[in-house]
C-alpha positions in Angstrom: 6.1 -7.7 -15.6 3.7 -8.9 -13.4 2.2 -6.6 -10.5 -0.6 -7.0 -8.2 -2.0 -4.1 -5.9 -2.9 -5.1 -2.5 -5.1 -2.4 -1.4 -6.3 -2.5 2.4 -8.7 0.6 2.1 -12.1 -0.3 4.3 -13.3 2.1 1.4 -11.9 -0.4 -1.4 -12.4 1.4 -4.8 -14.4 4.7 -3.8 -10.8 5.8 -1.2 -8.3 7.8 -2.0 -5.2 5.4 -2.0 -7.0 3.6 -4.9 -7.4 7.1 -6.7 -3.7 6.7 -6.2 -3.1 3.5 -6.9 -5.3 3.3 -10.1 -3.3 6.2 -11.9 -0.1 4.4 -10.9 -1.3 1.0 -12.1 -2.7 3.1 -15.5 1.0 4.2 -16.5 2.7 1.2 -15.9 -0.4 -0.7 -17.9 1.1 1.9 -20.6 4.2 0.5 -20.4 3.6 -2.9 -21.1 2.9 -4.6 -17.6 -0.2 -6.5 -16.2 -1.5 -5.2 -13.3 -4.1 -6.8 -11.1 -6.0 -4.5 -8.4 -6.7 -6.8 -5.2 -9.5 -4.8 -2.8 -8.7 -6.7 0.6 -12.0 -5.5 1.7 -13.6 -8.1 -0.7 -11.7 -10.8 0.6 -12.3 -13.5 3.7 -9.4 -12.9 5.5 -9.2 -14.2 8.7 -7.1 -13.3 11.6 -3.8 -15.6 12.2 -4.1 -17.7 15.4 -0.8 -18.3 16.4 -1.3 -22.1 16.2 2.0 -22.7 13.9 0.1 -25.1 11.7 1.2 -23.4 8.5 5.1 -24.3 9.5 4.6 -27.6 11.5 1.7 -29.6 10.8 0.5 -28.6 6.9 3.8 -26.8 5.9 2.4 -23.7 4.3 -1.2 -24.0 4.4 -2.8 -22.4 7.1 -6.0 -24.4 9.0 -8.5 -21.4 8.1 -10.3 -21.7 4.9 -11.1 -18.5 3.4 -9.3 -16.3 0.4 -5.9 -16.1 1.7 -4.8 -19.2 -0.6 -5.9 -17.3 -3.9 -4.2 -13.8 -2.6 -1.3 -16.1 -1.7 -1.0 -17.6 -5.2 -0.9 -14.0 -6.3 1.7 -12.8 -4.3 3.9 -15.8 -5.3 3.3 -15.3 -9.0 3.7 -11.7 -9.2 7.5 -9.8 -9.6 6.3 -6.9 -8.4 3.7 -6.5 -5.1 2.2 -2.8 -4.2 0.8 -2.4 -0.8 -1.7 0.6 -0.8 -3.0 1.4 2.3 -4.3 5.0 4.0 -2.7 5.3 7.6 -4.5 4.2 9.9 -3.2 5.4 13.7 0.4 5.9 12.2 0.4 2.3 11.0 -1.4 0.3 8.4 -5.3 -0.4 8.4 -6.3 -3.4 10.3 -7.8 -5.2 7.0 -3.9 -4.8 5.5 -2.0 -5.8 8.9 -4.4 -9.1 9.1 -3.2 -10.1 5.4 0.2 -9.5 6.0 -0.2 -11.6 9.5 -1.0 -14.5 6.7 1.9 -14.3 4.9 3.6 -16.3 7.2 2.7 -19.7 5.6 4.9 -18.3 2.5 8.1 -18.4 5.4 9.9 -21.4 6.3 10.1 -22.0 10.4 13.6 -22.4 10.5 16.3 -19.5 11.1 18.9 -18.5 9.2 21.5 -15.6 10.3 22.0 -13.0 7.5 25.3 -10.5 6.9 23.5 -7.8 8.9 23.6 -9.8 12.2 20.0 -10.6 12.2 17.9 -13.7 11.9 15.0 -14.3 9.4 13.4 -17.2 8.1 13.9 -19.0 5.4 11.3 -18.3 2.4 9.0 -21.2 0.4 9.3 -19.0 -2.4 12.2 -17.6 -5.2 13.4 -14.4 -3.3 13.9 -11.0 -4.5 10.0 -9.7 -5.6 10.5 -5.7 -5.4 7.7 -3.8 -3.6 6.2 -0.7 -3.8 4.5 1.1 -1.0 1.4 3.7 -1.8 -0.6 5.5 1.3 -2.2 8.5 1.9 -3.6 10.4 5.0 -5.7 12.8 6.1 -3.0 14.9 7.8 -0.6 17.1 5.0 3.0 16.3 6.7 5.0 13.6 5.1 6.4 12.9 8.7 3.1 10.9 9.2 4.3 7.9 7.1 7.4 7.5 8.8 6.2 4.0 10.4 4.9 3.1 7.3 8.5 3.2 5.9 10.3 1.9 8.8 7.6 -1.1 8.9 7.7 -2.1 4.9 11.8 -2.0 4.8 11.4 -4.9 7.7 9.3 -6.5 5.8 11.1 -6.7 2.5 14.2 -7.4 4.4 12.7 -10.8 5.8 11.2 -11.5 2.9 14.2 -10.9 1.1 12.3 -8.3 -1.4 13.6 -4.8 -1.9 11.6 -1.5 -1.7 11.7 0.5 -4.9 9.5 2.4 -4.9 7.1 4.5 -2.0 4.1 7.1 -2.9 3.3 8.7 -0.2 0.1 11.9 -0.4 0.0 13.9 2.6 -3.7 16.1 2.1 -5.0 12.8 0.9 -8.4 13.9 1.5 -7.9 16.5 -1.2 -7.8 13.4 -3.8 -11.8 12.8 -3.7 -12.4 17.0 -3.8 -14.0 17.7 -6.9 -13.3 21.5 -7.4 -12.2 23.3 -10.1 -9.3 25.2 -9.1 -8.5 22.1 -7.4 -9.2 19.8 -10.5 -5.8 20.9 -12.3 -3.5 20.1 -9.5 -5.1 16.9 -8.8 -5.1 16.1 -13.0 -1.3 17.3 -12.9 -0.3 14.8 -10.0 -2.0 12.0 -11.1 -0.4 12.3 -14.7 3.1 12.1 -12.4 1.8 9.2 -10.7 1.6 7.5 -14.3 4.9 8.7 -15.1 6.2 6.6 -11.8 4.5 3.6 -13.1 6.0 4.1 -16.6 9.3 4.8 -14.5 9.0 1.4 -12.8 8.1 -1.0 -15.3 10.9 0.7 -17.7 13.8 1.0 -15.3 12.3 -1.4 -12.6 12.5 1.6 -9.6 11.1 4.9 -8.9 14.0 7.5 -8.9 14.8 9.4 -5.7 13.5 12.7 -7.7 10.5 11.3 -8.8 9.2 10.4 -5.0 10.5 13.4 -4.1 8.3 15.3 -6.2 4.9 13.0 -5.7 5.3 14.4 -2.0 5.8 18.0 -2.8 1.9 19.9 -1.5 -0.4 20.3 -3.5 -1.4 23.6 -1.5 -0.1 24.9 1.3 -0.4 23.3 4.8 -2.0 25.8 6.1 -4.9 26.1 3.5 -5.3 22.9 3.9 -6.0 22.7 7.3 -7.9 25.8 7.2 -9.9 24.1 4.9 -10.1 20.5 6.5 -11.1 21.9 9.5 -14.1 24.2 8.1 -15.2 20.5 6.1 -15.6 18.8 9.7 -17.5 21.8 11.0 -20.2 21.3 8.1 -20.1 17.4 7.6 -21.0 18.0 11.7 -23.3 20.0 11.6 -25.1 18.1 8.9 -25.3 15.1 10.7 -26.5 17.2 13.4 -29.7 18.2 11.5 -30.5 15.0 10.4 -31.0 13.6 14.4 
């Protein structure tokens, strides 16, 4: 099995959605698969024009020249794709809504009406990749990545992909917190993170119970914003003295 992180983090490997990420890529690496960490960050990804080059005049190649091809190859070849992304404004970051904007030279123009009533394109690749979705935010409710799993269903469903699998950390700020009553929590969940990438390569989905647990606290909500909030006070205050 063949999977490929896409991680659109402006903070690449130092964020929390890689600490994520990394642990999850770790246990499936333990089961067997390849994984391949892609910081978008790195890339030159420019922003789609709207010219319809890519479907009209060079049928999927797009006019800029810049990374996308490689990342493109990579998506093709891989069975399993793993968008990691921190929310960003209840949506994705920019960095991971311009590379998904240049996926579009992987569609075909032309429509095609599907058993749901709806039309997508058709695709210029073998359909039926599965992806897995892994975000965290700042904010400790798990309502906060409701457009995240609204937005990649649509996505799989016109790229005729599936979903199996979504990681979502609520407190995600707690991830890069090196404290030693918080060490063990933070150890114990990312030892389950590993278990879900075991889960995936071995039975090729993350169970309902297994998600549900990766989004259980890991202290309570109000601790956490107790403690949130008394972190912006200092980190203001700090940059205060320093003007």
């Amino acid at each position: 099995m063949r999977i490929t992180v896409f991680n659109g983090s402006p903070r690449g490997a130092n964020g929390n959605t890689h600490t994520i990420a990394e642990a999850f890529g770790q246990g499936a690496m333990e089961a067997g698969a390849e994984v391949d960490h892609v910081f978008l960050v790195k890339k030159d990804i420019r922003f789609c024009t709207g010219c319809f080059g890519c479907w009209l005049r060079t049928p999927g190649e797009c006019i800029h020249k810049d990374d996308v091809p490689e990342l493109l190859e990579k998506f093709v070849a891989s069975d399993v794709i793993v968008f990691a992304t921190p929310v960003y404004v209840d949506n994705v970051t920019g960095i991971m809504k311009t590379f998904m904007d240049r996926l579009i030279p992987l569609a075909d123009p032309h429509f095609e009406k599907t058993e749901d009533g709806e039309c997508r394109h058709f695709l210029r690749f073998d359909p039926g990749k599965k992806f897995v979705i892994i975000s965290s935010s700042g904010f400790p409710e798990i309502a906060q990545f409701q457009v995240l799993r609204l937005l990649f269903r649509r996505v799989a469903r016109n790229f005729q992909c599936v979903v199996v699998g979504e990681i979502y950390r609520g407190g995600g700020e707690m991830m890069g917190v090196e404290h030693p009553l918080l060490q063990q929590l933070l150890d114990s969940y990312k030892r389950n993170v590993r278990k879900a990438g075991v889960e995936l390569v071995e039975k090729g989905c993350l169970s309902e119970e297994t998600m549900a647990a990766l989004e259980l606290p890991l202290v309570p909500e109000a601790m956490y914003v107790k403690a949130a909030n008394e972190q912006i006070d200092n980190s203001i205050r700090k940059f205060a003295a320093l003007t």
